[in-house]
C-alpha positions in Angstrom: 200.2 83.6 -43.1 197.9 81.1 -43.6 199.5 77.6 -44.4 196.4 75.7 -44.8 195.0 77.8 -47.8 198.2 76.9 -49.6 197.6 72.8 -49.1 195.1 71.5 -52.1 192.5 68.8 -51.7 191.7 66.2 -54.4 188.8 64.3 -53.9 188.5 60.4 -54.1 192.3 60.4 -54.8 194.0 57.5 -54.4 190.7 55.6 -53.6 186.8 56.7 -53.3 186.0 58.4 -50.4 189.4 60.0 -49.5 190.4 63.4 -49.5 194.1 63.5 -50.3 196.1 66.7 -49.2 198.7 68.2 -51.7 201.5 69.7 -50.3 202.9 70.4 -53.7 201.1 73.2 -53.9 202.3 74.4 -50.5 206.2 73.9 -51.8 206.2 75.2 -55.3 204.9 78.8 -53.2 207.8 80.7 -52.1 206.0 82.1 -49.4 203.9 79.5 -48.2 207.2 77.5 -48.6 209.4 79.8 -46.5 206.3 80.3 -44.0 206.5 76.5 -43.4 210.1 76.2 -43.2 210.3 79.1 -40.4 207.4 78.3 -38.4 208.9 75.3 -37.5 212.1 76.6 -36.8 210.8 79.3 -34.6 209.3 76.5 -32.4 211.8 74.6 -31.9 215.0 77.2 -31.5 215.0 77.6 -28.1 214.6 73.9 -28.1 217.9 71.9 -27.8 218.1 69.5 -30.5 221.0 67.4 -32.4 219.2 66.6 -35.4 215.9 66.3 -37.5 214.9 62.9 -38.7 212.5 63.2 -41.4 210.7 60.2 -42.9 210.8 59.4 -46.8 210.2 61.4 -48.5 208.0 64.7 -47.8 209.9 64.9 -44.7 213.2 65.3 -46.8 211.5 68.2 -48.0 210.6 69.8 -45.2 213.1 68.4 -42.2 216.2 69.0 -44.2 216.0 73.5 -44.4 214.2 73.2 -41.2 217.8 71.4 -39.5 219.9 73.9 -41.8 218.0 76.6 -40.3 218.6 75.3 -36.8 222.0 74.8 -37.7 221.9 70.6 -36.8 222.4 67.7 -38.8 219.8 65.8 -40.7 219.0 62.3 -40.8 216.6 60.5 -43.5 214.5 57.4 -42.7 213.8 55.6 -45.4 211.6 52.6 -47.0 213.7 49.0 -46.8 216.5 48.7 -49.2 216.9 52.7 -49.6 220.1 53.3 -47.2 223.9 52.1 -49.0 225.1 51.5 -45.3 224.3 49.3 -42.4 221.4 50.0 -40.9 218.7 49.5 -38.5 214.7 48.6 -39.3 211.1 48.7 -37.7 208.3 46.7 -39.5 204.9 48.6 -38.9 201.4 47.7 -40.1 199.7 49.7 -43.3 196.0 49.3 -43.8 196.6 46.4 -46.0 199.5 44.7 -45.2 203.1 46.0 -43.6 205.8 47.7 -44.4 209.8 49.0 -43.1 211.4 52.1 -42.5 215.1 52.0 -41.7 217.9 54.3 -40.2 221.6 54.2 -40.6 223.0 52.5 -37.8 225.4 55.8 -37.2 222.5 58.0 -37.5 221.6 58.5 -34.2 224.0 58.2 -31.1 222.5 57.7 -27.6 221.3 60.8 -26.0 220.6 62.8 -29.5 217.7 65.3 -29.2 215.6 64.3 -32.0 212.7 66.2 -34.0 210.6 63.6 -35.9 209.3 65.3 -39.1 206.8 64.4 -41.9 204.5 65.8 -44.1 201.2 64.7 -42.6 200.2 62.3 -39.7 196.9 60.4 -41.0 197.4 57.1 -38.7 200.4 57.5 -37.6 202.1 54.2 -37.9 204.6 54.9 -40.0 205.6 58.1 -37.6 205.0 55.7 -34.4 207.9 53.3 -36.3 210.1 55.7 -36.9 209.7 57.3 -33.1 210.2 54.2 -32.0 213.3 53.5 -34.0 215.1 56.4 -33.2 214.2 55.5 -29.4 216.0 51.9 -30.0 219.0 53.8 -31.0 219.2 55.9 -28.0 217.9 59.0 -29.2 215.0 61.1 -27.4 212.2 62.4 -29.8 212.2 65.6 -28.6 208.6 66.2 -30.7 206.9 64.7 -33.7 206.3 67.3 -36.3 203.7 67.6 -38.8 202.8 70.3 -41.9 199.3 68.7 -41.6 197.1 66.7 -39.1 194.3 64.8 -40.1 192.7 64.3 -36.5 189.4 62.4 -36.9 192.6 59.5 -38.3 193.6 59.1 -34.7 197.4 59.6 -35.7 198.1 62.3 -33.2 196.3 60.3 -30.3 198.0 57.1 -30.9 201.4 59.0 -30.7 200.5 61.2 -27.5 199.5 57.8 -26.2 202.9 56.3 -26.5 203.9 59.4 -24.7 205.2 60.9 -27.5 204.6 65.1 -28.2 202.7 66.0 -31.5 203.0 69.2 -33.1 201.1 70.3 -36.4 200.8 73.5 -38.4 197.3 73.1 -39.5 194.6 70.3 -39.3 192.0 69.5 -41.8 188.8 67.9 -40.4 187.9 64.4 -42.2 190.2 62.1 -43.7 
């Protein structure tokens, strides 16, 4: 089943020149939806891992079945300010300016198995935080995850280069 024929494309969207990809299309499919959710989970059964972290907030949508379906916990990452307990942050730089993700410091014990998971990985800074916020906390990131990989970006590059794994369903060339 072909993923990538499920993922729209609007053009100049949010700014001239880029080429957004729409995974809305991909959820609101049933199959496409289901073909996501397994594919994942077949690669990573034989895999030992104690939980998904998936970063706010298409990686809700796709880490959380993918943990039930691997029968392990799952653990959001979340902008600053989004988490009612304690918890743990990493600043990282945007294009224009920075921003925060943060973890609940309970979220992760030392020595969890961790698969990263997100939507997309264009530059991969906000997946390189949240690797390396889950590594502060003791946890191993088993691989970094991805629905769609946009690799002319560099994301997957700047991850494998902070010795990170990468995995991706489907790539689309440009940005």
């Amino acid at each position: 089943m072909q993923i990538k024929s499920r993922i729209r494309t609007i053009a100049h969207y949010p700014h001239e020149g880029i080429m957004f990809r729409d995974i809305t299309t991909l959820l609101k499919d049933p199959v496409g939806l289901r073909a996501t959710i397994q594919e994942i989970a077949k690669r990573h059964k034989e895999i030992k891992i104690d939980k998904i972290a998936g970063i706010e907030s298409r990686g809700f949508i796709i880490g959380a079945p993918v943990a039930y379906e691997l029968g392990v916990g799952f653990v959001p990452i979340r902008k600053k300010g989004k988490l009612p307990a304690e918890t743990r942050g990493r600043d990282y730089q945007l294009e224009y300016g920075s921003d925060r993700i943060e973890i609940h410091v309970d979220a992760i014990q030392k020595g969890d198995r961790v698969l990263l998971v997100d939507d997309l990985i264009a530059t991969g800074g906000t997946a390189e935080a949240a690797a390396a916020l889950i590594q502060d906390m003791g946890g191993e990131v088993v691989e970094c995850c991805f629905v769609i990989d946009l690799p002319e970006v560099g994301g997957r590059s700047r991850l494998v280069n902070q010795g990170l794994k990468v995995f991706s369903l489907c790539e689309f060339e440009g940005d």
